[in-house]
C-alpha positions in Angstrom: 46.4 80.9 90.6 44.8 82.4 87.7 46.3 85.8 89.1 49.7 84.5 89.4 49.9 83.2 86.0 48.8 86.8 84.5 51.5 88.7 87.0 54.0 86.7 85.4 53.0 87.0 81.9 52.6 91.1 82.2 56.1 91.3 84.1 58.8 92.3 82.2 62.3 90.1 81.6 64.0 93.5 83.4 61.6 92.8 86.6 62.2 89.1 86.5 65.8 89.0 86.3 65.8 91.6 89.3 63.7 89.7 91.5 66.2 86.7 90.9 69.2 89.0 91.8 67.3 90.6 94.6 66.5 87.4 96.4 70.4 86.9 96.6 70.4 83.2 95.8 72.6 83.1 92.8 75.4 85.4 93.7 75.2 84.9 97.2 79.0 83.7 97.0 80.5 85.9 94.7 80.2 85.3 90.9 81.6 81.9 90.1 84.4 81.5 87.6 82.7 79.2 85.7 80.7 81.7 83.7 83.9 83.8 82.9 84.8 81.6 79.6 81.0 82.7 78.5 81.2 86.4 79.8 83.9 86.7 78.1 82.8 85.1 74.5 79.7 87.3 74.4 82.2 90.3 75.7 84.1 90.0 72.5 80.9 89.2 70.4 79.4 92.5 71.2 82.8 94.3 70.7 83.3 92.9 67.5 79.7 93.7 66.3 80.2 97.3 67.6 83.2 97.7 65.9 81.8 96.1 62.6 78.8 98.2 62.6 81.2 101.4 62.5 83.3 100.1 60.0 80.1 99.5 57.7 78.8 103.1 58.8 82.4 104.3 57.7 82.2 102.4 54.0 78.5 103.6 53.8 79.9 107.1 54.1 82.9 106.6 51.8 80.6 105.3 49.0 78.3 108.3 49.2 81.0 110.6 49.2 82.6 108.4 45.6 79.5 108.6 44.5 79.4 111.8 44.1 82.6 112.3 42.9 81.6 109.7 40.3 78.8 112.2 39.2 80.8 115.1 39.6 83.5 113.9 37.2 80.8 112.4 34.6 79.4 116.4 34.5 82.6 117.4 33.6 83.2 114.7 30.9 80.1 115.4 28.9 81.0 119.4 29.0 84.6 118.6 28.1 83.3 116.3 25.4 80.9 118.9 24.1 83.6 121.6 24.3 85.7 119.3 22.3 83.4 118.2 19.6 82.4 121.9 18.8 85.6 123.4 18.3 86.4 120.1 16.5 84.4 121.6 13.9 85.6 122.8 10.4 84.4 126.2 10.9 85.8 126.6 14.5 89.1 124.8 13.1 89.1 127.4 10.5 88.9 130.4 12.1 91.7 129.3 14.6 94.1 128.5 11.8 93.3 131.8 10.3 95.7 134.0 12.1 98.6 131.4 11.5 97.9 132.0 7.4 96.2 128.7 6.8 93.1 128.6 4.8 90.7 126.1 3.7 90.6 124.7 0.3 88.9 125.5 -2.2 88.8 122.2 -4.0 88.1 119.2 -3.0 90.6 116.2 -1.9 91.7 114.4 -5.5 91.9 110.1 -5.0 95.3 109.1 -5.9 95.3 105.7 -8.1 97.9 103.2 -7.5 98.1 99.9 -9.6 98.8 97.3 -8.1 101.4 96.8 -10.3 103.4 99.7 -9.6 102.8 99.2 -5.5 104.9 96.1 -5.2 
């Protein structure tokens, strides 16, 4: 008895299920309609899980590949940005104007005073 027990407990549920099958008992008459509503549930459960995993696998890839993108286009900011704020300079702004005859001033902006008076 003791030996029995531990055969069953080391057997695998692979082993079991074909020792049921093998014996004939259950399908002896064909497989019974009944178990075609169930057969058919788990049928579509599995389908649908299959087909979710790839559509997860498929975002998952998309959001690598717009991720990098996303890095990608912030490289190109910050060097645009740079570019920008350098020849924003006076100096740089100076010495492009040059060949159209502009120079810079020599004096310093005046502040023009309005009195109220005369702004009304």
């Amino acid at each position: 008895m003791e030996n029995r027990l531990k055969d069953s407990k080391q057997q695998s549920l692979f082993r079991k299920i074909e020792k049921v099958l093998s014996k004939g008992e259950i399908f002896k008459d064909g497989v019974p309609s009944k178990y075609f509503p169930q057969l058919f549930f788990f049928l579509f459960l599995g389908v649908t899980y299959i087909g979710y995993t790839h559509y997860v696998n498929k975002l998952a890839r998309k959001t690598d590949t717009l991720k990098k993108q996303v890095e990608d286009l912030r490289a190109d900011y910050t060097t645009m940005k740079a570019n920008y704020m350098y020849e924003s300079k006076l100096s740089e702004v100076s010495k492009k104007v040059k060949e159209y005859g502009l120079r810079e001033p020599s004096s310093s902006p005046t502040k023009i005073k309005v009195k109220a008076s005369e702004y009304r």
